[in-house]
C-alpha positions as CSV (number, residue, x, y, z in Angstrom):
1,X,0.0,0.0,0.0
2,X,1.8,3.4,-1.4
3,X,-0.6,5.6,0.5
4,X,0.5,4.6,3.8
5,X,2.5,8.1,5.5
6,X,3.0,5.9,8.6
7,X,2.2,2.9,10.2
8,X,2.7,3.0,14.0
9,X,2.1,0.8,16.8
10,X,1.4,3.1,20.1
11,X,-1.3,1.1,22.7
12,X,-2.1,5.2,23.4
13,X,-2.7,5.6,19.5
14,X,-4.7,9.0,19.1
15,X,-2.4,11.2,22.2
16,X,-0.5,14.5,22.2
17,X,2.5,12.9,19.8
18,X,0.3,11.9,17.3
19,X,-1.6,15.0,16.9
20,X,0.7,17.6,17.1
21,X,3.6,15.6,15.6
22,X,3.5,12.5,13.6
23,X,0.4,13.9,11.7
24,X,2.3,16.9,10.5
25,X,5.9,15.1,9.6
26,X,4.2,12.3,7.8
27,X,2.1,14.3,6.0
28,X,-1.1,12.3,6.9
29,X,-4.5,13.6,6.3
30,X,-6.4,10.7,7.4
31,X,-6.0,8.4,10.7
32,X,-7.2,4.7,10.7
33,X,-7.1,2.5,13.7
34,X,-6.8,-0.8,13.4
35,X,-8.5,-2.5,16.8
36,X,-11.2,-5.5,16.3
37,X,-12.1,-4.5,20.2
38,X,-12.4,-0.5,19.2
39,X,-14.2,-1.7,16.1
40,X,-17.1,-3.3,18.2
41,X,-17.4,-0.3,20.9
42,X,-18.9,2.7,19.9
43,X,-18.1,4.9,23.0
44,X,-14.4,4.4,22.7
45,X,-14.4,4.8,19.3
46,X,-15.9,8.3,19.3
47,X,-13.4,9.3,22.1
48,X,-10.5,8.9,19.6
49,X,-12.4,10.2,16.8
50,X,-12.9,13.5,19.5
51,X,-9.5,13.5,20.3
52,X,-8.1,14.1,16.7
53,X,-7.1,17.4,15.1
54,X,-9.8,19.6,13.1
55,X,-9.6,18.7,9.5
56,X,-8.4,15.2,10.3
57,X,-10.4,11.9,10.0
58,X,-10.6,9.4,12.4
59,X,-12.2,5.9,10.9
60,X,-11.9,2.8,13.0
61,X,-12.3,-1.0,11.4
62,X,-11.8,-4.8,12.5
63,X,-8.5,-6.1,11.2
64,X,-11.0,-8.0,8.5
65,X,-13.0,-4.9,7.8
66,X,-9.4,-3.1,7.0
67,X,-8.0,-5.8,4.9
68,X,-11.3,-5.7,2.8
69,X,-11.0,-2.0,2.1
70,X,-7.3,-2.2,1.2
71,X,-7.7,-4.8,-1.0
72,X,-10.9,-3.0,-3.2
73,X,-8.5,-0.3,-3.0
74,X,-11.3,1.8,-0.7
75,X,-8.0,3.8,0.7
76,X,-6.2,5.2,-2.5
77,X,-6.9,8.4,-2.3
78,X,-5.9,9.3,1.0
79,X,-2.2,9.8,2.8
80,X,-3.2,7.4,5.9
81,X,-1.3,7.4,9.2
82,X,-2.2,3.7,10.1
83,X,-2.4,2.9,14.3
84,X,-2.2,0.0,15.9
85,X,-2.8,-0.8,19.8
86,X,-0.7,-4.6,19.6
87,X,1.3,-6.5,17.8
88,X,-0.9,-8.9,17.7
89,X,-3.3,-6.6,15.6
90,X,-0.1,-5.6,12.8
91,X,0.3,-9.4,12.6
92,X,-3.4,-10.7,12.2
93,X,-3.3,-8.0,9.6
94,X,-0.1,-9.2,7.9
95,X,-1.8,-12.8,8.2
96,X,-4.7,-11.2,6.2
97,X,-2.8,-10.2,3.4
98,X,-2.0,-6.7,4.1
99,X,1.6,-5.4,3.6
100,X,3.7,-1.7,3.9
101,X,7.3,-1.7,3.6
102,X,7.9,0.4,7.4
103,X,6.6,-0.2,10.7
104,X,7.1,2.0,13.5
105,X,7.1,0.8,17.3
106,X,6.4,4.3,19.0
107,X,4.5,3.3,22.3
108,X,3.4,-0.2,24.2
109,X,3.3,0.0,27.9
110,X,5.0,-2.3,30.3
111,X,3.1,-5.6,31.9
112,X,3.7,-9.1,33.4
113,X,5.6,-10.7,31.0
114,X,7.2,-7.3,29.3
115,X,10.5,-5.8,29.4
116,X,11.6,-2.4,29.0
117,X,13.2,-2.4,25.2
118,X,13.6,1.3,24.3
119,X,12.9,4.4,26.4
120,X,9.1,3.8,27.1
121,X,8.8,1.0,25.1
122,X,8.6,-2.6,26.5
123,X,7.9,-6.3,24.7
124,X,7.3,-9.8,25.7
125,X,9.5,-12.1,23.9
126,X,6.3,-13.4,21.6
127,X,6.0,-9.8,20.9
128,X,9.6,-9.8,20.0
129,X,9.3,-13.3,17.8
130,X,6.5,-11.6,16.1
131,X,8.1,-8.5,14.8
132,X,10.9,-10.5,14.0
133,X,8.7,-13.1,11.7
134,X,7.7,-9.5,9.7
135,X,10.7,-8.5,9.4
136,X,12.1,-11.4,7.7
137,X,9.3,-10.8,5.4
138,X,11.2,-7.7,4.3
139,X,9.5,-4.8,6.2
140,X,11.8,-2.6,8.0
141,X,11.0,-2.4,11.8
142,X,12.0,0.6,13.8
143,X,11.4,2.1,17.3
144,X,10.6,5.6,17.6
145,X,9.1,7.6,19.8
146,X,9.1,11.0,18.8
147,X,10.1,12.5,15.1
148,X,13.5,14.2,16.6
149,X,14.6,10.7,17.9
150,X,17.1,9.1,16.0
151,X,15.0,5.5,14.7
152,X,16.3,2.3,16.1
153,X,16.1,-1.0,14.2
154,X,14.7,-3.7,15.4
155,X,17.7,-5.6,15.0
156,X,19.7,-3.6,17.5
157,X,16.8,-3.8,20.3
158,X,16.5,-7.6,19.9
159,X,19.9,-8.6,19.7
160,X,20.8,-6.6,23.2
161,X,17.4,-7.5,24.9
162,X,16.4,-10.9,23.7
163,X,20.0,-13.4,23.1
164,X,17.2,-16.6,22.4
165,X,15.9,-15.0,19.2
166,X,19.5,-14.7,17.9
């Protein structure tokens, strides 16, 4: 998909970052989350949608819902800055068929089970198996928090944070 300004996982997705900074450096006029949960509940959904900047669109979908549009081509005419809250959502949507070139790791939150990879940033090591799998498909993987930060490869984080995935 050649529309796609930025895809970015960030469990916050719609926060101060996004609007007042990865919106305008990527160029994007339109925001899609992709969230089966978000997709089903209507009172969360409009929160994001409320949280956006004037001028920008907020459209939620089901991983499946997503996969359909992109593939009758429903998106083309729009510069889309693409959120996920989880891995697991980017893969199910990879599963589906779906594929970008970049994938930016800006934001998921430490739990049981995480560790703090980057800054902020923390990932179970399924989390860290997963990226890995799409990046052997030939997407380039990155963290990033904010646009002034200097992107780190996914490479780097997993070969000094996880030594059983290399």
């Amino acid at each position: 998909m050649s529309n796609v300004a930025l895809l970015r996982i960030d469990d916050r997705l719609v926060h101060g970052q996004v609007v007042t900074k990865w919106i305008q450096d990527s160029g994007a006029n339109t925001i899609i989350i992709v969230d089966d949960f978000l997709a089903t509940n209507s009172y969360l959904s409009n929160v994001y949608k409320m949280a956006a900047p004037k001028g920008i669109n907020v459209s939620i979908y089901s991983v499946e819902d997503f996969c359909t549009k992109e593939h009758a081509g429903d998106f083309a005419d729009l510069k889309l800055l693409l959120l996920f809250k989880s891995v697991d959502s980017l893969v199910k949507t990879f599963d589906s068929g779906f594929f970008t070139e970049k994938v930016q790791i800006g934001g998921l939150g430490a739990s049981a089970g995480k560790k703090l990879v980057y800054r902020t940033i923390a990932l179970s090591e399924a989390e860290a198996k997963q990226l890995v799998d799409i990046l052997n498909k030939g997407v380039e993987i990155y963290f990033q928090v904010v646009p002034d930060d200097r992107p780190q490869p996914l490479e780097s984080i997993v070969q000094k944070k996880f030594s059983i995935l290399n």
